[in-house]
C-alpha positions as CSV (number, residue, x, y, z in Angstrom):
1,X,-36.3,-96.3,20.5
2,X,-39.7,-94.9,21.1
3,X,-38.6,-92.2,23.2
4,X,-35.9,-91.3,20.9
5,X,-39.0,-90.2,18.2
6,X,-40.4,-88.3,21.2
7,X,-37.4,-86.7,21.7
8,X,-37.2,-85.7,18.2
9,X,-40.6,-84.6,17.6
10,X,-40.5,-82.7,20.4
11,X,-37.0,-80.5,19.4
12,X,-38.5,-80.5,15.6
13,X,-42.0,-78.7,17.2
14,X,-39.5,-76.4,19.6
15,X,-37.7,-75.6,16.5
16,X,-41.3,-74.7,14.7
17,X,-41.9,-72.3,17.3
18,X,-38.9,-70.3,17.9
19,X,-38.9,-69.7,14.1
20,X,-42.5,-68.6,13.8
21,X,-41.8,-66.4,16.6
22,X,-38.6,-64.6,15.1
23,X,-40.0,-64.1,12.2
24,X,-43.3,-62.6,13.5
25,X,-41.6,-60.4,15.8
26,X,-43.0,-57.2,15.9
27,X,-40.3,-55.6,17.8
28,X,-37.6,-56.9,15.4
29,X,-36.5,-52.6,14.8
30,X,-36.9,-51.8,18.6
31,X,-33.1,-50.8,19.7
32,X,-32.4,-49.7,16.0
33,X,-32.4,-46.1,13.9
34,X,-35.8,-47.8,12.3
35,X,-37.3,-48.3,15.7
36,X,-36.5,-44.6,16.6
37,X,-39.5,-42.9,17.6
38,X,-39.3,-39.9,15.7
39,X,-37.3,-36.9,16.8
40,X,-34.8,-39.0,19.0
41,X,-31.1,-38.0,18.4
42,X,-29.2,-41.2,16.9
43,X,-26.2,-41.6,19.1
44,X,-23.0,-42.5,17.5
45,X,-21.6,-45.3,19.5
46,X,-18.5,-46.3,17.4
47,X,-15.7,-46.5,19.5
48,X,-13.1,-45.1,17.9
49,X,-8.9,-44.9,18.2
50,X,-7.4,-42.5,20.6
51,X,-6.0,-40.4,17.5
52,X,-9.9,-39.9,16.5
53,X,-11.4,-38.7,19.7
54,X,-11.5,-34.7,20.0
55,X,-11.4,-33.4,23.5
56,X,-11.8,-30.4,25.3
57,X,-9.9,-30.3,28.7
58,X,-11.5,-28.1,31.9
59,X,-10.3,-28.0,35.6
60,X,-12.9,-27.5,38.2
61,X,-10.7,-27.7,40.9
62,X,-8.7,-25.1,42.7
63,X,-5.6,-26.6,41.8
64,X,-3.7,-24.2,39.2
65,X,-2.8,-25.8,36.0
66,X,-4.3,-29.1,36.2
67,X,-6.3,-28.8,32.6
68,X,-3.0,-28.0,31.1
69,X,-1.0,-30.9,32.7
70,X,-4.0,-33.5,32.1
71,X,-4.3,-31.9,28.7
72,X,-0.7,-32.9,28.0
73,X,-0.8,-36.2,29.0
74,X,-3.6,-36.8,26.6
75,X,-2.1,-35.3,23.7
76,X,0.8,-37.8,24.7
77,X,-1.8,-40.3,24.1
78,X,-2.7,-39.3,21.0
79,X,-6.1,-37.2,21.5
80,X,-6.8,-34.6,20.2
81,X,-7.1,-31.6,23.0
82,X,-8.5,-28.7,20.9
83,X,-9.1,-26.3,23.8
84,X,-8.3,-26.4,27.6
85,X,-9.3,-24.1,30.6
86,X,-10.9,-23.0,33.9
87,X,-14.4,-24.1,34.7
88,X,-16.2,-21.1,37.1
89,X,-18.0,-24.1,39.0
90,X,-15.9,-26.7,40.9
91,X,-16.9,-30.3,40.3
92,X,-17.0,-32.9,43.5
93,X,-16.3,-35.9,41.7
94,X,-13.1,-37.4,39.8
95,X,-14.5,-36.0,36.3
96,X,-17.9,-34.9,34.4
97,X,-17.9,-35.9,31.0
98,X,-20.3,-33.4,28.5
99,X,-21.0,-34.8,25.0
100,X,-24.4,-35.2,22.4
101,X,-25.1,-38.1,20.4
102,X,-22.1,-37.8,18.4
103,X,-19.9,-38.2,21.0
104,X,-21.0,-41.4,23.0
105,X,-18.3,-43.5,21.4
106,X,-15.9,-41.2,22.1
107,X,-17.3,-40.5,26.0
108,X,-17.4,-44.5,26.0
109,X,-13.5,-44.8,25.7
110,X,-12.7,-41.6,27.7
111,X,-14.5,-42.6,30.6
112,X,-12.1,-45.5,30.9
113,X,-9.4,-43.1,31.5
114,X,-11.0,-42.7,34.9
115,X,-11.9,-46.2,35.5
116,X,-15.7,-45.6,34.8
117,X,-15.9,-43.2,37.6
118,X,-16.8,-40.5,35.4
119,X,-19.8,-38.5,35.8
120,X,-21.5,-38.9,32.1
121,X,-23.1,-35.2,31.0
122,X,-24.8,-36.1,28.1
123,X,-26.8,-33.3,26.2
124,X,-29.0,-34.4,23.5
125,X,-29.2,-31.2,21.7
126,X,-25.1,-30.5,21.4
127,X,-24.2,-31.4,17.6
128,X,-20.6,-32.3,17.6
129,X,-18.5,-35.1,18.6
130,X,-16.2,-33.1,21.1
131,X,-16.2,-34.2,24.6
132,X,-15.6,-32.3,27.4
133,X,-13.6,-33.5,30.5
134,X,-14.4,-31.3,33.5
135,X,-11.5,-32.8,36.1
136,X,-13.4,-32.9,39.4
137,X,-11.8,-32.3,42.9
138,X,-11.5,-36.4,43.5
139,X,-9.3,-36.5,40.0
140,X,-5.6,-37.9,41.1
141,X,-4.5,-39.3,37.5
142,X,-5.5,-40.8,34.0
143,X,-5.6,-44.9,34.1
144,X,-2.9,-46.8,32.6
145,X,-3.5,-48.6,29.4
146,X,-3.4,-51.4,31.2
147,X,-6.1,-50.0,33.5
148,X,-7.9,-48.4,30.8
149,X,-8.2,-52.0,28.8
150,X,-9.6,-53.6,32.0
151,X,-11.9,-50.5,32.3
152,X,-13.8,-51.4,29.1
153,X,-14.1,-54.9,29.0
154,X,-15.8,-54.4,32.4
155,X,-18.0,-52.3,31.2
156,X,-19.0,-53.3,28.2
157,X,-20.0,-51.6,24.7
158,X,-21.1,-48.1,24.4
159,X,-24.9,-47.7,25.0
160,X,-27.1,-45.2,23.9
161,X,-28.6,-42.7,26.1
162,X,-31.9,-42.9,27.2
163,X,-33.6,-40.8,25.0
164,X,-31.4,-41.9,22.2
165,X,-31.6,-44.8,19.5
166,X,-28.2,-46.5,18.5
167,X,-27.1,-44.7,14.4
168,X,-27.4,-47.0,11.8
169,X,-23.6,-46.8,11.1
170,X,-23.0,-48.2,15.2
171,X,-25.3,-51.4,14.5
């Protein structure tokens, strides 16, 4: 019986302690839009439906047409593709994603399309919530939405960029 009231006292002075210490917390706002330090972008990390996500499409490979094929199979997706084209540079990888804080959500989702081997490009002082996808030379084909499902329960959440607090409307 007497270690029983031990037991007890001892989880009621635990319990004492791990209040006092949440409530004390002086980093209670760190990861938040109130935590920001001044002049960070807040990054948008809703992740939103395919029908919401605007895209531009860009082939960096010397394959001919490829931005308009890939662009094709995303509008049969339901993205929006508002522009598609030639990049001047060709890209090594599979793809380069290029967004700003507005666009994180969005980059989030689309890089599941190629099974998080996406190069992220994110550019703090771009305003809108386009992304571009810059098909690299590595690119074979988008994911399956089976793939694509797997892809981001692997990995998670979005996250905000370093350099980036999370907007209020993402918490």
């Amino acid at each position: 019986m007497r270690a029983l009231v031990v037991v007890g006292l001892l989880a009621v002075i635990a319990l004492v302690f791990v209040v006092v210490a949440v409530v004390r917390d002086s980093q209670g706002n760190a990861g938040t839009a109130a935590g920001c330090p001044e002049g960070w972008p807040l990054a948008d990390l809703t992740l939103r439906e395919r029908k919401d996500v605007k895209i531009n499409v860009f082939n960096a490979t010397d394959r001919p047409g490829l931005a308009h094929t890939v662009s094709d199979e995303f509008r049969n997706r339901q993205f929006q593709v508002a522009k598609t084209g030639d990049e001047k540079k060709q890209v090594d990888g599979v793809a380069v994603l290029r967004y700003g804080p507005n666009g994180v959500g969005s980059a989030h989702l689309l890089e599941a399309y190629f099974l998080n081997e996406a190069v992220r490009g994110y550019d703090e002082k771009r305003t809108d919530d386009t992304v571009d996808v810059v098909l690299g030379n590595n690119f074979q084909q988008l994911a399956t939405t089976t793939e694509v499902n797997q892809s981001l329960g692997d990995s998670g959440p979005p996250k905000a960029p370093k350099g980036s607090c999370p907007s209020p409307a993402a918490r």
